[in-house]
C-alpha positions in Angstrom: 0.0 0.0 0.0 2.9 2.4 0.8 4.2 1.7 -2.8 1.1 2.8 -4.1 0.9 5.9 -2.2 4.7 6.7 -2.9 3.6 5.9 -6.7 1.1 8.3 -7.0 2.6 11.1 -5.2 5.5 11.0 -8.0 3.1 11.0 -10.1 1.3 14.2 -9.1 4.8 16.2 -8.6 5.8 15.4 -12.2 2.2 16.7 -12.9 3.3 19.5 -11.7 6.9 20.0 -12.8 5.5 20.0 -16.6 5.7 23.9 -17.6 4.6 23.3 -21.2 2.0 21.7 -20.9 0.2 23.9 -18.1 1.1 27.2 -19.8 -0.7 25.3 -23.4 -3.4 24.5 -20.7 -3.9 27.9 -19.5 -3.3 29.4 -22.7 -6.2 27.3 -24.3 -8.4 28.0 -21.0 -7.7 31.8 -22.1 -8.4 31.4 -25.6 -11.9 30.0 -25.2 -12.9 32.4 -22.2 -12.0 35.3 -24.8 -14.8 33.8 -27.1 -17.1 34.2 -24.2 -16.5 37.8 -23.5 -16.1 38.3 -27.3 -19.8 37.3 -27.9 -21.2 39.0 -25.2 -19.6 42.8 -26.5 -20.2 41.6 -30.0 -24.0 41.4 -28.6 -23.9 44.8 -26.8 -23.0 46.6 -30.0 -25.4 44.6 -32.2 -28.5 45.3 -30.0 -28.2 48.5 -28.5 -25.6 50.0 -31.3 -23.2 52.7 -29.4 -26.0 54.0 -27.5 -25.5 54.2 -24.0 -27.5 55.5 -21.2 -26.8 58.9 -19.7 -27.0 57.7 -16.0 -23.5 55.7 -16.3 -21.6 56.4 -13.3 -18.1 57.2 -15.2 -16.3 58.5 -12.0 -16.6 54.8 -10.2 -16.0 53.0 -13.8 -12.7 54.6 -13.7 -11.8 54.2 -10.4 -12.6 50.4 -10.9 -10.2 50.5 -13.8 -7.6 52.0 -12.0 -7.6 49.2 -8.9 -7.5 46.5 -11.8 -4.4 48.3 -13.4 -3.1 48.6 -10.4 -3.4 45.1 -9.2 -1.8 43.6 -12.2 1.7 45.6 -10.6 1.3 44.0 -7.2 0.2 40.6 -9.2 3.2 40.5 -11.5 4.7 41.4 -8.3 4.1 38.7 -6.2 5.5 36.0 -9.4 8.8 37.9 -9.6 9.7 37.9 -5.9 8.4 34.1 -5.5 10.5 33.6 -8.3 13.4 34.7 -7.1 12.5 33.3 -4.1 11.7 36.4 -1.4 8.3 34.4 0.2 7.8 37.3 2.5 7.3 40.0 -0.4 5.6 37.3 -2.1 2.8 37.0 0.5 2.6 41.3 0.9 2.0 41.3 -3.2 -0.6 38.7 -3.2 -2.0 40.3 0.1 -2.5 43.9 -1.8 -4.2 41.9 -5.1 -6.5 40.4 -3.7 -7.6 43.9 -1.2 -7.3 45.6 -4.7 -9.6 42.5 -6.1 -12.0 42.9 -3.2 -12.2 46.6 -3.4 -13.3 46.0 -7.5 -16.1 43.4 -6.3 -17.4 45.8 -3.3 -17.5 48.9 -6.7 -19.5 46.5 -8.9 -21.5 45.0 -6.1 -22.5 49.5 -5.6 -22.5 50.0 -9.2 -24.9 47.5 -9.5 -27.7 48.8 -7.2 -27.6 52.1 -9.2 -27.4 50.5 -12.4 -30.7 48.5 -11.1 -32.7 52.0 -11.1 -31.0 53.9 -14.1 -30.7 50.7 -16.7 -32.6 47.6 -15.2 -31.8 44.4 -16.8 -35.0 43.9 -18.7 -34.1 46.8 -20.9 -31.5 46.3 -24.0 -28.4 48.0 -22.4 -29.1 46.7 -18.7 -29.3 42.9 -20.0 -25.7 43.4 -22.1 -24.5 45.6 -18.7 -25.4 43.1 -16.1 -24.0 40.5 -18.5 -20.8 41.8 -18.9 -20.1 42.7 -15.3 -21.6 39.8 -13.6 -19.3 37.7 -16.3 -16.3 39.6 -15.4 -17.1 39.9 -11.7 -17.5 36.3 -11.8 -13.8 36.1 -13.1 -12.6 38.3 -10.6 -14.2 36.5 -7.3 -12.0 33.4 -9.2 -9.0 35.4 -9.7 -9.6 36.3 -6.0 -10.0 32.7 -4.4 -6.9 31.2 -7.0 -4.9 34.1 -5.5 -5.7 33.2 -1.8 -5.1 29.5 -2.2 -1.6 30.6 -3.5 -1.3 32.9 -0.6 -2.1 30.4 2.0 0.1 27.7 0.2 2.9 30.0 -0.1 2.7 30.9 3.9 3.0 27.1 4.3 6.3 26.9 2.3 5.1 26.2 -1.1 6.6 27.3 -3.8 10.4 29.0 -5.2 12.4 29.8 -7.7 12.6 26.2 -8.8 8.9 25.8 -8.3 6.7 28.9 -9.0 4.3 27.6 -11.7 1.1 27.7 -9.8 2.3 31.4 -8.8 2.4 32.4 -12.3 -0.7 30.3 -13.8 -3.0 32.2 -11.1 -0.6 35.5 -12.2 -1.4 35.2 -16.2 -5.1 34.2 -15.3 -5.3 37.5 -13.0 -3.8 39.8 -15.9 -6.4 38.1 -18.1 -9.4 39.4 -16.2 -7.7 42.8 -16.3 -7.4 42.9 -19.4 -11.1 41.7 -20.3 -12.1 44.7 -18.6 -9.4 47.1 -20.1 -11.7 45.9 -23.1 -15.6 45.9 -21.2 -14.9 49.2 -19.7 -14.3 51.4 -23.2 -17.2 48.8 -24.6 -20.1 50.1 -21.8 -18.8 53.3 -20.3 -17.3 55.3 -23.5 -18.9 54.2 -26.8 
């Protein structure tokens, strides 16, 4: 029985140990998410045009933009000092990208309850809005919980120089949801 549990623990570690295949993992993961978010724009424009209601709130759209941009420093952060193996800057990065992740989740969760009374979701924009944020939200909570299981692995000991993948796969998936809403906020708030 010990063989067997020796057998498959080797097993798992060389799971983890093969960079090529995880990044051509993630990569694909990536690809088909952008599809998603792809058809959901592609169906704000082709139903409402470049029409948008007056009562956006542009001030907190920005703001929310910022903390994204923002985050994607501390993020990138967090995989260069694991990488070159300082754990304790590693765990202060990740700490400030996931406040900077909450703080975007507590604006939406605000922008939302305006949004209700201004654009509600039975009308043509407030169906493609609350699709769009409640998509990208969505990705964000997920960002959020990937980047606190890295966090709590990495106060355990996880993770180093010679072992950082799961660091960076949560890292490139994190800069991903930034970047879908580099592209959502221009598609709701400007055009």
């Amino acid at each position: 029985m010990a063989a067997v549990t020796l057998e498959a623990a080797h097993s798992r570690a060389e799971l983890l140990h093969q960079p090529r295949s995880n990044k051509l993992g993630l990569w694909i993961f990536m690809a088909s998410e952008t599809f998603l978010f792809s058809a959901l724009i592609s169906a704000r424009f082709i139903t409402s045009g470049v029409q948008k209601p007056e009562d956006l709130n542009q001030a907190l759209a920005f703001g929310l933009t910022c903390v994204l941009l923002v985050s994607s420093i501390s993020a990138y952060l967090a995989e260069a000092f694991i990488a070159t193996g300082h754990r304790r800057a590693f765990l202060a990065a990740t700490r400030v990208t996931i406040v900077f992740g909450l703080i975007f989740i507590g604006g939406v969760m605000f922008e939302w309850r305006e949004a209700l009374h201004n654009f509600p979701p039975g009308t043509i924009y407030g169906t493609a809005f609350f699709s769009l944020i409640g998509l990208h939200a969505f990705h964000v909570l997920t960002g959020v919980l990937g980047l606190a299981v890295v966090l709590n692995l990495g106060a355990l000991g996880h993770f180093g120089p010679s072992n950082s993948w799961p660091v960076e796969g949560v890292v490139k998936y994190w800069h991903f949801v930034d970047l879908m809403w580099v592209i959502i906020y221009p598609a709701l708030y400007l055009f």
